[in-house]
C-alpha positions in Angstrom: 115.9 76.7 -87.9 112.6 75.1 -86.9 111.8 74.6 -83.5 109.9 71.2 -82.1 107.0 72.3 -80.9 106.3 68.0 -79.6 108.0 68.4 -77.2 107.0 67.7 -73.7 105.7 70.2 -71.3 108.2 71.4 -68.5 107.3 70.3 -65.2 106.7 73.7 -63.9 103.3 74.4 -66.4 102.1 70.1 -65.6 102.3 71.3 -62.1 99.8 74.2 -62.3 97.1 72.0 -63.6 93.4 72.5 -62.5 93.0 69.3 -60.4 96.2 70.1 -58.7 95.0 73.4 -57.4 93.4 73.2 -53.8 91.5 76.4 -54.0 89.5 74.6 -57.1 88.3 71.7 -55.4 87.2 73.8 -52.6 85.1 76.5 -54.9 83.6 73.3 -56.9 82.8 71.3 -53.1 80.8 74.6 -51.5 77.9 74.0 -54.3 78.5 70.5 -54.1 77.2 70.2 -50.2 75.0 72.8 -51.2 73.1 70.4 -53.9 73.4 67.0 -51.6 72.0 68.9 -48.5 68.9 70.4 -50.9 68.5 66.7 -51.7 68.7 65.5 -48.2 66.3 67.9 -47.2 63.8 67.4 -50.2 63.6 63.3 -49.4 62.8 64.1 -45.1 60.7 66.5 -45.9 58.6 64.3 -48.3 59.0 60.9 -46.0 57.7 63.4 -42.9 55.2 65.2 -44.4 52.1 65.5 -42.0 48.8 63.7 -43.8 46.4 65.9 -45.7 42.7 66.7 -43.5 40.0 66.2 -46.2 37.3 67.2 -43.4 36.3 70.7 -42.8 36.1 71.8 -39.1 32.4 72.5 -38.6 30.9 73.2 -34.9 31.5 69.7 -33.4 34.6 70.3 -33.3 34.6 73.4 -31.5 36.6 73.8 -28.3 33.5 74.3 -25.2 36.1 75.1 -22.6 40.1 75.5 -24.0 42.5 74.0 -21.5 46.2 74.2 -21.6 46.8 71.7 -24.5 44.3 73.1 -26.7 45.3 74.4 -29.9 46.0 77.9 -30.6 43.7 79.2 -33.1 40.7 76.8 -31.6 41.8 78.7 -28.4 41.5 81.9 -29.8 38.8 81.5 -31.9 37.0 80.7 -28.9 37.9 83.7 -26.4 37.0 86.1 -29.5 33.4 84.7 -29.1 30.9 86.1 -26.7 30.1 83.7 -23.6 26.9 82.1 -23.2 24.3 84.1 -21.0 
């Protein structure tokens, strides 16, 4: 006898499909909100990025006495330098 192999598949196997299976759509979302967050961050780091200096710092700029809102390596830079005499 030959068997029919057109037949339909039994509704246990349709039920074990891929997109059926909760534990798939969670392994395939965790890289998912892994790429849209990269993105996220990639477009607020470029629309926040601080603006480029194209001066040097030469000795006008130098701190004469640092307060409390003076930068820190001005600050520094200044207490590592001998006082005036």
């Amino acid at each position: 006898m030959i068997s029919d192999t057109s037949a339909a598949p039994d509704p246990e196997h349709r039920a074990n499909t891929w997109w059926r299976n909760g534990m798939v759509w969670m392994v395939i979302s965790g890289p998912a909100v892994v790429v849209v967050a990269a993105i996220a961050t990639a477009v607020i780091a470029y629309r926040g990025a601080d603006t480029v200096l194209v001066e040097t710092p030469s000795a006008r700029h130098a701190v004469t006495t640092p307060g409390a809102d003076t930068p820190a390596m001005q600050a520094r830079n200044h207490a590592a330098t001998a006082a005036p005499r």
